[in-house]
C-alpha positions as CSV (number, residue, x, y, z in Angstrom):
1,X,67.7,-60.1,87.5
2,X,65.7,-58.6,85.2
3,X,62.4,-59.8,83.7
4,X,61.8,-60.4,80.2
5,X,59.4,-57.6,80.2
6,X,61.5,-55.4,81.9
7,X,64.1,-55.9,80.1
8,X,61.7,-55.3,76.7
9,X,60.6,-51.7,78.4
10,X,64.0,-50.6,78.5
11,X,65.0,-51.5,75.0
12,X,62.0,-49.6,73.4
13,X,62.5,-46.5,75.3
14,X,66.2,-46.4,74.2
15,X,65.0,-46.7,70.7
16,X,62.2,-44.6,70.9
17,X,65.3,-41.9,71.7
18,X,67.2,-42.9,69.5
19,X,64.4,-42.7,66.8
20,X,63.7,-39.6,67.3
21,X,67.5,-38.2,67.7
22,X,67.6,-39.9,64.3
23,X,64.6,-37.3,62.7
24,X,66.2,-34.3,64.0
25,X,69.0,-35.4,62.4
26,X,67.6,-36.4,58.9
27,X,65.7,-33.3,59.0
28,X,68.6,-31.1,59.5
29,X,70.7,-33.4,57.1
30,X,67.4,-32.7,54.7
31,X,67.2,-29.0,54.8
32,X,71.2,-29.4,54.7
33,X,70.7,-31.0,51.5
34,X,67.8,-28.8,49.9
35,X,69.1,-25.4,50.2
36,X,72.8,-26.2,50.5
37,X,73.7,-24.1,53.8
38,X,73.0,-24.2,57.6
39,X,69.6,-23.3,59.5
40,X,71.0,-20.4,61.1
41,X,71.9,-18.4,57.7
42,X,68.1,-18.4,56.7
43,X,66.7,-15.0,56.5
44,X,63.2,-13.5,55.0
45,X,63.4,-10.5,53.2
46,X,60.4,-8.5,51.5
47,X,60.7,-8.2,47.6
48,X,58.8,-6.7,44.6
49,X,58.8,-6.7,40.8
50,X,60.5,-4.4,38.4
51,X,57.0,-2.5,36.8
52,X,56.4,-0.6,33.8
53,X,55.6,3.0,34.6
54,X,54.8,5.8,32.4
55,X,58.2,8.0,33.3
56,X,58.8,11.7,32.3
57,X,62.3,13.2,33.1
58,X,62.5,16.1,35.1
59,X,64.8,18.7,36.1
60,X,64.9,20.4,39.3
61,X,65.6,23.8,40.8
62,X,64.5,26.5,42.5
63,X,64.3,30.2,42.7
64,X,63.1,34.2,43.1
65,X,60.1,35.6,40.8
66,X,60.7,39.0,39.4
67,X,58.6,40.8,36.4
68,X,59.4,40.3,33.0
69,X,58.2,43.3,31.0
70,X,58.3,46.6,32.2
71,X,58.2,50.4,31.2
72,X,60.3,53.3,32.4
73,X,58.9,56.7,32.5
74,X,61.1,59.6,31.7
75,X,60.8,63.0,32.3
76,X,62.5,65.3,30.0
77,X,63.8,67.2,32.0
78,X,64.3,67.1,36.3
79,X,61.0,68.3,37.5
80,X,59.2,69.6,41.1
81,X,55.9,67.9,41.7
82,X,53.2,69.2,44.0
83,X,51.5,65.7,44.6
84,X,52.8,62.2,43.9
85,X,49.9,59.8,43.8
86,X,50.7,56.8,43.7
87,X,53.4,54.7,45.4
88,X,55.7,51.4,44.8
89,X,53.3,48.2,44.9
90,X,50.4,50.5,43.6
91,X,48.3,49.0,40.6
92,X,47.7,51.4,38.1
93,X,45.4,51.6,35.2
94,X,46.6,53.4,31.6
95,X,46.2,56.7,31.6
96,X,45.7,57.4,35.5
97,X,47.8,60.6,36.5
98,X,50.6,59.6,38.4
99,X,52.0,63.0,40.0
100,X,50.9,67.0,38.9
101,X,54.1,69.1,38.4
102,X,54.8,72.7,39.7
103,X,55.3,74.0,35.7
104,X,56.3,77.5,37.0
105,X,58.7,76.4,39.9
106,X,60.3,73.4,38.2
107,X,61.2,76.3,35.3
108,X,62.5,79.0,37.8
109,X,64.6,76.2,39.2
110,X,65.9,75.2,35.7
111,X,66.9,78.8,35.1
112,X,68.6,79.4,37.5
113,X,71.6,76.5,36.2
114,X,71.4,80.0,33.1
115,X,75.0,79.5,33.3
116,X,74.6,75.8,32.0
117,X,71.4,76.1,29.8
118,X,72.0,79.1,27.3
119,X,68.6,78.7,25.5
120,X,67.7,80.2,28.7
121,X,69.3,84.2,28.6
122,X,66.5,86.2,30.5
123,X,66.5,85.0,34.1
124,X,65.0,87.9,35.4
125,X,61.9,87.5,33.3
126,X,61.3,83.6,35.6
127,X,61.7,85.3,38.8
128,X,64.8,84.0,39.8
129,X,64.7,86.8,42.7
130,X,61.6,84.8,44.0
131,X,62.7,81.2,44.2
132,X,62.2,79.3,47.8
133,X,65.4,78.9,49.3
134,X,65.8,75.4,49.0
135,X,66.4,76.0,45.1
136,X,68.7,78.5,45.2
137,X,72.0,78.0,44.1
138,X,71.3,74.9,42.3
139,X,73.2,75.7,39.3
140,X,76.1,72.8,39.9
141,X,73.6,70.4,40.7
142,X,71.5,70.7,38.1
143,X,74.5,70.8,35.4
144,X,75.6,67.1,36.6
145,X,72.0,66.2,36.5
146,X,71.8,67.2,33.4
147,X,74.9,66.2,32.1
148,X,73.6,62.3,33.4
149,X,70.6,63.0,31.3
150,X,72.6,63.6,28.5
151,X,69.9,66.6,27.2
152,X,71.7,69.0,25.0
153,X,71.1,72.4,26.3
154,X,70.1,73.6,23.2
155,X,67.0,71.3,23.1
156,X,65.8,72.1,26.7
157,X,62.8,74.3,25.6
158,X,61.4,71.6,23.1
159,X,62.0,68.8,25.6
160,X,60.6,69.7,29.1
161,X,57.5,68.3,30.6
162,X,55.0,70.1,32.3
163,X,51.8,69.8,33.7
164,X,50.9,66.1,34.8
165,X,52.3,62.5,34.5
166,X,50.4,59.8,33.2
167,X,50.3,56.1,33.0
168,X,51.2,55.3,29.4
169,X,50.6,51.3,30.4
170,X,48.4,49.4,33.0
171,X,50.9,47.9,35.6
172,X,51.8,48.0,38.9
173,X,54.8,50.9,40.6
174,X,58.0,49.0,41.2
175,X,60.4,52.1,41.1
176,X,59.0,55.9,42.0
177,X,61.4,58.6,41.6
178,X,59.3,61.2,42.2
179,X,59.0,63.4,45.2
180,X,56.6,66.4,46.6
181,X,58.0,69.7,46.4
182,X,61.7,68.3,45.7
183,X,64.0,68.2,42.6
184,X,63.6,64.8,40.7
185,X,67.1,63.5,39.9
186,X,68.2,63.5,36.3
187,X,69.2,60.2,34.4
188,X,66.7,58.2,36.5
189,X,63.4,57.1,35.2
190,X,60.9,58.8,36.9
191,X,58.4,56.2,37.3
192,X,59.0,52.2,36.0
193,X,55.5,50.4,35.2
194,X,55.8,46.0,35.2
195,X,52.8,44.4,33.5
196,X,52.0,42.1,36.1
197,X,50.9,39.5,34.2
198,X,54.3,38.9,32.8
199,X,56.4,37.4,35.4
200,X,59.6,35.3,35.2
201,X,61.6,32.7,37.0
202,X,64.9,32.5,37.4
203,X,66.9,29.3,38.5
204,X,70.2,27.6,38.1
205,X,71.1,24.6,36.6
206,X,74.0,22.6,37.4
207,X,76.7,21.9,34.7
208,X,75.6,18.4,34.9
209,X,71.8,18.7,34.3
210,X,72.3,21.8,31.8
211,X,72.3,19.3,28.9
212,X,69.0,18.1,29.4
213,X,67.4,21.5,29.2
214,X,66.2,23.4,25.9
215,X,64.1,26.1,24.9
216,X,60.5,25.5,24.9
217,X,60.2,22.8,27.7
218,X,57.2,23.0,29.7
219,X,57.6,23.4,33.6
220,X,55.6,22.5,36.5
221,X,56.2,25.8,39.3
222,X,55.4,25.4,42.5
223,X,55.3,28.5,44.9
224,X,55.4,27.8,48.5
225,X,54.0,31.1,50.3
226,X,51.1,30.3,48.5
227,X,50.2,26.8,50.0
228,X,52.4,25.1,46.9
229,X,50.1,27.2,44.5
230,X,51.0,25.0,40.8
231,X,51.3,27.4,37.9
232,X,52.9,26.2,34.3
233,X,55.6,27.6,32.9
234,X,58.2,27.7,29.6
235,X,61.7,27.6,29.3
236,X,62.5,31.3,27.5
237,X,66.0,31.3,28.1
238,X,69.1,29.7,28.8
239,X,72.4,31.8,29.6
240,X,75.3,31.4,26.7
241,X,77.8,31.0,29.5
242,X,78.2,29.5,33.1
243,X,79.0,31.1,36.3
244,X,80.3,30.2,39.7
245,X,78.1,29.7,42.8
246,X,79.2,29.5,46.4
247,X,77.3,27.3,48.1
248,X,77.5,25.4,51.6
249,X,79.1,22.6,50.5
250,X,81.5,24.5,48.2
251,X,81.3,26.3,44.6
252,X,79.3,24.8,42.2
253,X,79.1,25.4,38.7
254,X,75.6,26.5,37.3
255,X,73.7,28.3,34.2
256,X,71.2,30.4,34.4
257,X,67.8,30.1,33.0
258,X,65.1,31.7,32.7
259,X,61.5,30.3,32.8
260,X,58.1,32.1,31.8
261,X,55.3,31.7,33.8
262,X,52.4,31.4,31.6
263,X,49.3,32.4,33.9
264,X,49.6,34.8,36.5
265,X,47.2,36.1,39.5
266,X,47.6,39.2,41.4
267,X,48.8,36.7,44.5
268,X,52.3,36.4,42.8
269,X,54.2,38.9,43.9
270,X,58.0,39.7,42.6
271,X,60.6,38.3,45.1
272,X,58.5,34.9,45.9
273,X,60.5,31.4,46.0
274,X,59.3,29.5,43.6
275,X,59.9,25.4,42.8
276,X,60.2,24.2,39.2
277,X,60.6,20.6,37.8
278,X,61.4,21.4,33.8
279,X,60.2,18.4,31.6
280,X,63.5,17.2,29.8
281,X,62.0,13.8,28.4
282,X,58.1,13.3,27.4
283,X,56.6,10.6,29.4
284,X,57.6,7.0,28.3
285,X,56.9,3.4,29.3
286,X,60.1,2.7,31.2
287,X,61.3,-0.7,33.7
288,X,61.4,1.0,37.4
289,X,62.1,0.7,40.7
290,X,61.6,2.7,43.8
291,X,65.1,4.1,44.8
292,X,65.3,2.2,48.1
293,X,65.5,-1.1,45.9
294,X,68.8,0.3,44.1
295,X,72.1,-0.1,45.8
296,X,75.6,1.7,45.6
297,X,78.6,1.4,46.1
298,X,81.5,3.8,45.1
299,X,80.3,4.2,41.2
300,X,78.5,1.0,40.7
301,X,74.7,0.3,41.0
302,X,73.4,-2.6,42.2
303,X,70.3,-4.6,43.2
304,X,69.5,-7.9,45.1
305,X,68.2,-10.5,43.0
306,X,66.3,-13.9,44.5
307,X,67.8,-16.7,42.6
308,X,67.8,-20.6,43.6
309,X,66.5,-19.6,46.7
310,X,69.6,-17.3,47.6
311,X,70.5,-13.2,47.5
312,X,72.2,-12.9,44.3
313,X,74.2,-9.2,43.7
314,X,73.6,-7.9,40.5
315,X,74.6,-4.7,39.0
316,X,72.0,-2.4,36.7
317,X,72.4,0.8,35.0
318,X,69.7,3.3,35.4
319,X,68.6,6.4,33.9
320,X,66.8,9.2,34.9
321,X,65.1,10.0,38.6
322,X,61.8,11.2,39.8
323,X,59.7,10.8,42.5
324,X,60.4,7.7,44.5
325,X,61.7,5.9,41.1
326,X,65.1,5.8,38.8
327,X,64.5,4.2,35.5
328,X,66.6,0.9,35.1
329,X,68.5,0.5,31.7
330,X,69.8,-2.6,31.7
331,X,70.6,-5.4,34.3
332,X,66.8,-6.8,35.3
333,X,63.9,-7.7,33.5
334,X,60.0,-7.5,35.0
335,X,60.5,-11.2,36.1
336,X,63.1,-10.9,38.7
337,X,62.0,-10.6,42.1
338,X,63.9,-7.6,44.1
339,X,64.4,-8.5,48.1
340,X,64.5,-5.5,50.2
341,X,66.4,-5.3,53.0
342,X,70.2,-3.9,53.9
343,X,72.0,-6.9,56.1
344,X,71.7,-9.2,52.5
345,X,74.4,-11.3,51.3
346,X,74.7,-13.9,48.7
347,X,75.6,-16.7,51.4
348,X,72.3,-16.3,52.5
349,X,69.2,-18.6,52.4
350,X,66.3,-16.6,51.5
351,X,62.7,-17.3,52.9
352,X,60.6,-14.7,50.7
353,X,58.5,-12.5,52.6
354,X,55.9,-9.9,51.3
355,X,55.6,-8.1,48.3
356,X,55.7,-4.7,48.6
357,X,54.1,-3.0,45.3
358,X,53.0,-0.2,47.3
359,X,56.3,1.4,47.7
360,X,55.3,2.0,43.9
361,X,52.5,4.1,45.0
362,X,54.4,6.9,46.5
363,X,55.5,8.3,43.7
């Protein structure tokens, strides 16, 4: 038989189990009845506030430099130069003689087209008998070139140039047609002069964006090949009508327009790739939110809310992007708190984790 203190030992360790089987059970039975659902749906999740930003509006494209202004040289008539100095890419200043022209041979040449040029009746008195080979029998040739030209014949003595051809404007060569003891070709300028500090952009806007672009808007360029090189620029002009582009992923349909780069340096060079975000909206105090925070799905925007201690779905509307933000519309204010996160779901208990304000600062 057992003792009277035995028999007490045994009863208190039996209750001391079943006290303590009794906590775990109130406790669960508490947390039960606090948050409403089971431990193992807890989850923490990171959040941050809706903030107030200064937000501009930008559009964004891309595309190839070229000069803006330039001038073509014309020769009156097709001439024979002795020495072209200069070349395409060269920088010349106004007035710096470009090529010297053979006078007397470029006229022998001419004469000898008599048949095609009637102002010009005394052949023999040019020396016809005397030209180089590689000018005679040009007569066909030079009545297409100067049928291109479109010189009446009758004019040719008050129109030819001679001498030496000079730089009307300071610029650099983009076109030379203009050789050393051969015929230039008619119709073609002879020389075509861009003002280097005049240089354009062109880029193309999709049909969708085109609306938030007018003339006038300032533009941030950036040009690549030059270490992202920042140069501002102006919207000049905007094509009247759209065009089809065939890209990758299909044809898209785009404007064209054209943006003016204000300052120039002799690094830019026509042909570059350059990177422009045009400012459609002047910068504003807008609600935003970095772009991770914002979900989708199919046309519908959404975000998780933390709400009586739970994920809570709500949809937003938002406006324009940039950077790392999107401006929210409607659907949040600055007091809701944002969880992060992508396995989320309103039968979830939320534990609140960090905040995470600097995903603000990467923008």
């Amino acid at each position: 038989m057992l003792s009277a203190i035995d028999f007490l030992m045994k009863m208190g360790d039996c209750l001391k189990g079943r006290i303590i089987s009794l906590t775990a059970a109130a406790l669960v039975c508490a947390v039960t009845w606090l948050y409403g659902t089971p431990l193992r749906e807890i989850r923490q999740a990171d959040y941050l506030r809706p903030d107030y930003r200064e937000f501009s509006s930008f559009v964004t494209a891309s595309g190839t430099l070229s000069y803006l202004e330039s001038r073509e040289i014309y020769t009156d008539t097709p001439v024979i130069s002795s020495q072209v100095l200069v070349s395409p890419g060269d920088y010349v200043e106004e007035g710096a003689i470009l090529a010297f022209i053979q006078e007397d041979l470029t006229q022998k040449v001419l004469a000898s087209a008599a048949g095609t040029l009637p102002v010009i009746d005394q052949a023999e008195s040019f020396g016809l008998n005397q030209l180089p080979e590689q000018y005679q029998g040009l007569g066909l040739g030079l009545a297409g070139q100067f049928a291109q030209a479109a010189i009446p014949a009758a004019t040719y003595e008050e129109k030819r140039t001679f001498g030496q051809l000079t730089a009307p404007v300071s610029g650099v060569v983009t076109e030379l047609n203009l050789y050393a003891n051969r015929l230039s070709q008619g119709g073609q300028a002879a020389v075509v002069i861009a003002d280097p500090e005049s240089m354009s952009l062109t880029v193309y806007i999709p049909e969708d964006q085109i609306a938030k672009v007018q003339l006038g808007q300032p533009a941030l360029l950036r040009c690549p090949a030059l270490e992202n090189r920042e140069y501002s620029g102006t919207v000049a002009r905007i094509a009247p009508v759209a065009k089809q582009q065939v890209e990758k992923t299909g044809v898209k349909t785009v404007v064209e327009v054209t943006l003016l780069v204000n300052e120039t340096d002799r690094d830019l060079k026509p042909g570059f790739h350059m990177e422009a975000q045009i400012l459609a909206e002047q910068p504003k105090q807008a609600l935003t939110l970095p772009l991770e925070a914002v979900k989708q799905q199919g046309l519908e925007e959404y975000v998780w809310v933390y709400q009586d201690r739970q994920a809570k779905k709500v949809l937003v509307e938002t406006g324009a992007e940039t950077g790392w933000l999107v401006e929210i519309t409607a659907g949040i204010g600055p007091e809701d708190f944002i969880l992060l996160g992508d396995r989320l779901d309103e039968s979830n208990l939320i534990l609140l984790g960090r905040e995470c304000h600097e995903l603000y600062a990467l923008s």
